[in-house]
N, CA, C and O of each residue as an XYZ file, in Angstrom:
288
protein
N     109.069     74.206    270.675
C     108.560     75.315    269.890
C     107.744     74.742    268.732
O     108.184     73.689    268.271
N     106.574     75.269    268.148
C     105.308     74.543    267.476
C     106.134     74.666    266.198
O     105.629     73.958    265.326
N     107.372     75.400    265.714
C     107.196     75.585    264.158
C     108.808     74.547    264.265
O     109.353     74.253    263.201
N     109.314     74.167    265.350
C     110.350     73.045    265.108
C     109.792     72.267    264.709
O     110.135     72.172    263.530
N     108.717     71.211    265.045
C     108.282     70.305    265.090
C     107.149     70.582    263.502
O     106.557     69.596    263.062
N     107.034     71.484    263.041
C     106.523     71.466    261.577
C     107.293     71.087    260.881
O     107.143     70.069    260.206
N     108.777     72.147    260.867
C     109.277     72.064    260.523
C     109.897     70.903    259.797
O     109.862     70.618    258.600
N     110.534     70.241    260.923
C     110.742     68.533    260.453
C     109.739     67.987    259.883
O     110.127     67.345    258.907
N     108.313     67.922    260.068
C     107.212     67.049    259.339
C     107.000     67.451    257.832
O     106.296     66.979    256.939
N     107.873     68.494    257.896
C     107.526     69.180    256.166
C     108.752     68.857    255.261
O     108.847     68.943    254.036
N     109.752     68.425    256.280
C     111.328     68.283    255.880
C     112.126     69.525    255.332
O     112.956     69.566    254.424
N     111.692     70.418    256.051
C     112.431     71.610    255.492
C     113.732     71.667    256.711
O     113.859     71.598    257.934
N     114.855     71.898    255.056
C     116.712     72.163    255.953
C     117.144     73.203    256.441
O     116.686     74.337    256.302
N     117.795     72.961    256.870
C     118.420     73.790    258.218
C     118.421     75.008    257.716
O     118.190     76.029    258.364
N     118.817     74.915    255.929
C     119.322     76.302    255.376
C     117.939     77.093    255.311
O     118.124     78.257    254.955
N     116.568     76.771    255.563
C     115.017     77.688    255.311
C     114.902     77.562    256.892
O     114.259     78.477    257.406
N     115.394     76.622    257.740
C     114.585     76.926    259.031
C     114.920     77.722    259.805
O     114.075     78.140    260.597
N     116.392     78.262    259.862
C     116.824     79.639    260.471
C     115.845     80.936    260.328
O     115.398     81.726    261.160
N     115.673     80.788    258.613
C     115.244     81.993    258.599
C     113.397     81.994    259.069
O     112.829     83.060    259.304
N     112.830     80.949    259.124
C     111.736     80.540    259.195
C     111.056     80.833    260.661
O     109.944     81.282    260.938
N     112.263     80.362    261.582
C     112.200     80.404    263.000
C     112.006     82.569    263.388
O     111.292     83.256    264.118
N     112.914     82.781    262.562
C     113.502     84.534    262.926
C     111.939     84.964    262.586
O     111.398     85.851    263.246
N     111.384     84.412    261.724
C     110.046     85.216    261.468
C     109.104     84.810    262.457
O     108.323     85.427    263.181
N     109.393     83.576    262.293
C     108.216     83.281    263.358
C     108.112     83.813    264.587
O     107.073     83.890    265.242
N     109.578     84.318    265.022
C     109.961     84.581    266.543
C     109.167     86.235    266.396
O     108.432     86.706    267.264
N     109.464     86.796    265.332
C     109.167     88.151    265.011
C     107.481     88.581    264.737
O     106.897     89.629    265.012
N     107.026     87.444    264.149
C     105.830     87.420    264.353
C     104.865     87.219    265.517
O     103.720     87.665    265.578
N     105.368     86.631    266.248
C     105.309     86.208    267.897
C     105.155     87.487    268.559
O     104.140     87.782    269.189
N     105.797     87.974    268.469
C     106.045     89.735    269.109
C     105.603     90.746    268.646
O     105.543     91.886    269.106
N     105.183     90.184    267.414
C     103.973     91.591    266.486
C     102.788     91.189    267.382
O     102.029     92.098    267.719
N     102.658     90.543    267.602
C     100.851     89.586    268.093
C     101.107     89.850    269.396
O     100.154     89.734    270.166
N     102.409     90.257    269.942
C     102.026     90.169    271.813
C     102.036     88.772    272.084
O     101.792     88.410    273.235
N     102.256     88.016    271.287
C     102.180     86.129    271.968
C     103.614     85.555    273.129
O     104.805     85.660    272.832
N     103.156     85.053    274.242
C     104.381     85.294    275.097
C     104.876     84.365    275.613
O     106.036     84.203    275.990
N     103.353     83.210    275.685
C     103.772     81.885    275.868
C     103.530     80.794    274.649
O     102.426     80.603    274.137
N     104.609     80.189    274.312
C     105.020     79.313    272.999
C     103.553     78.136    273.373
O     103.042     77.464    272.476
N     103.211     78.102    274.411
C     102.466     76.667    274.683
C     100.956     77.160    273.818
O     100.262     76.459    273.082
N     100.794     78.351    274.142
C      99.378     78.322    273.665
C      99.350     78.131    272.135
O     100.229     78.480    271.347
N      97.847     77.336    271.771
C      97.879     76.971    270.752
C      97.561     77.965    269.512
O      97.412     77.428    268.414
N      97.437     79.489    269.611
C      97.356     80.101    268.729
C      99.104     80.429    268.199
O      99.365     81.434    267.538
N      99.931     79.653    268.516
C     101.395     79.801    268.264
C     101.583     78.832    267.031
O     102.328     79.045    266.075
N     100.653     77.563    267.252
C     100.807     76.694    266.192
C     100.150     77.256    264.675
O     100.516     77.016    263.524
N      98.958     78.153    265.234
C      98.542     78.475    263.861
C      99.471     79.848    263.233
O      99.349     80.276    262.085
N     100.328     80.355    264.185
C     101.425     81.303    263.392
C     102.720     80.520    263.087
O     103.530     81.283    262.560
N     103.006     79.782    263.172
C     103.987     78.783    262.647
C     103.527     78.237    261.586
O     104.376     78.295    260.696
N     102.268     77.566    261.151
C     101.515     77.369    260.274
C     101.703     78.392    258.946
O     102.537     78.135    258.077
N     101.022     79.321    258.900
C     101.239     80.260    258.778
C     102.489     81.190    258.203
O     102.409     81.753    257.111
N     103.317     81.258    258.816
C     104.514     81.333    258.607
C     105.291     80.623    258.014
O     106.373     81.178    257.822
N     105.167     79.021    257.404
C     105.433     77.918    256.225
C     104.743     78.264    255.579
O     105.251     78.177    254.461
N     103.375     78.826    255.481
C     102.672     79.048    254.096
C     102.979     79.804    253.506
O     103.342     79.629    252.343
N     102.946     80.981    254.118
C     103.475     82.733    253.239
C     104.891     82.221    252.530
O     104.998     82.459    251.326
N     105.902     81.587    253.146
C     107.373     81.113    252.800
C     107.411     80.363    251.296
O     108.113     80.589    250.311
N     106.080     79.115    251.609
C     106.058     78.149    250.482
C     105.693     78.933    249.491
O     106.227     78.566    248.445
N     104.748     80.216    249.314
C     103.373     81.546    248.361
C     105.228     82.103    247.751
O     105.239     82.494    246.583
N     106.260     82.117    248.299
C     106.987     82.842    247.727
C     107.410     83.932    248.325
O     108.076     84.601    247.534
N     107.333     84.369    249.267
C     108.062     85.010    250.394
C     109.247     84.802    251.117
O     109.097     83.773    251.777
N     110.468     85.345    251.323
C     111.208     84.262    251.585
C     112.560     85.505    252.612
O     113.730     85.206    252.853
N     111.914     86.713    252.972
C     112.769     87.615    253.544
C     111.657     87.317    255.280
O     110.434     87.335    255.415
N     112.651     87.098    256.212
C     111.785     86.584    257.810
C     110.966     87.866    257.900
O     109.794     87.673    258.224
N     111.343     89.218    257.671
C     110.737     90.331    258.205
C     109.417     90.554    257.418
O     108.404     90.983    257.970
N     109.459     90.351    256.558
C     108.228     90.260    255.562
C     107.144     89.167    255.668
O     105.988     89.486    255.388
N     107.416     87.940    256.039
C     106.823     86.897    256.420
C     106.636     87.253    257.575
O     105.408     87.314    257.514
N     106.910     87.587    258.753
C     106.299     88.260    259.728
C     105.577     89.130    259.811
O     104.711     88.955    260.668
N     105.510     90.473    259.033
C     104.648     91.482    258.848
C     103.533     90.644    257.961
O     102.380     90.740    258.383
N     103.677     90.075    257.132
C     102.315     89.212    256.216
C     101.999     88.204    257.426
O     101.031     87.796    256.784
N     101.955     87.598    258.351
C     101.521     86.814    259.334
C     100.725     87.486    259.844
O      99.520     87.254    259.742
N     101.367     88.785    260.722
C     100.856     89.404    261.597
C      99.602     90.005    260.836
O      98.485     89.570    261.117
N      99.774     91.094    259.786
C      98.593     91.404    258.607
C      97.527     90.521    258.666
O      96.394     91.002    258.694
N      97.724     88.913    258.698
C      96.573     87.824    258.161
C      95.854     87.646    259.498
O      94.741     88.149    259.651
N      96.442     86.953    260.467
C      96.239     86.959    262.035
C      95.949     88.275    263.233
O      95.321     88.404    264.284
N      96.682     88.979    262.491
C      96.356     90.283    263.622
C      94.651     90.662    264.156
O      93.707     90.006    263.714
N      94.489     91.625    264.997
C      92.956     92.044    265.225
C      92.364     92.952    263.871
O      91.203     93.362    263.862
């Protein structure tokens, strides 16, 4: 999954990546995205560490602000 592997490169703990993953997963499914391989998954994982780092820090909200930035 693209935002495990951020994850660790950013060193963020277990205790932010639960909730990090729930958004991301949630954001995934706002967008209709279905397969993890394609690479527009990496830029919502991306994405989804940034809004978090801006001060966001509830998954459902960081998902709706993903989807908002990325959406059509």
């Amino acid at each position: 999954m693209p935002i495990d592997r951020l994850l660790k490169l950013r060193g963020i703990g277990p205790e932010n990546s639960e909730r990090l993953r729930l958004a991301f997963d949630l954001a995934l499914r706002g967008l209709q995205l279905v397969d993890r391989n394609d690479p527009i998954c990496e830029i919502v994982a991306r994405k989804v560490i940034e809004i978090d780092k801006h001060g966001t820090h509830d998954a459902r909200q960081i998902a709706a602000e993903a989807i908002k930035q990325l959406g059509p």
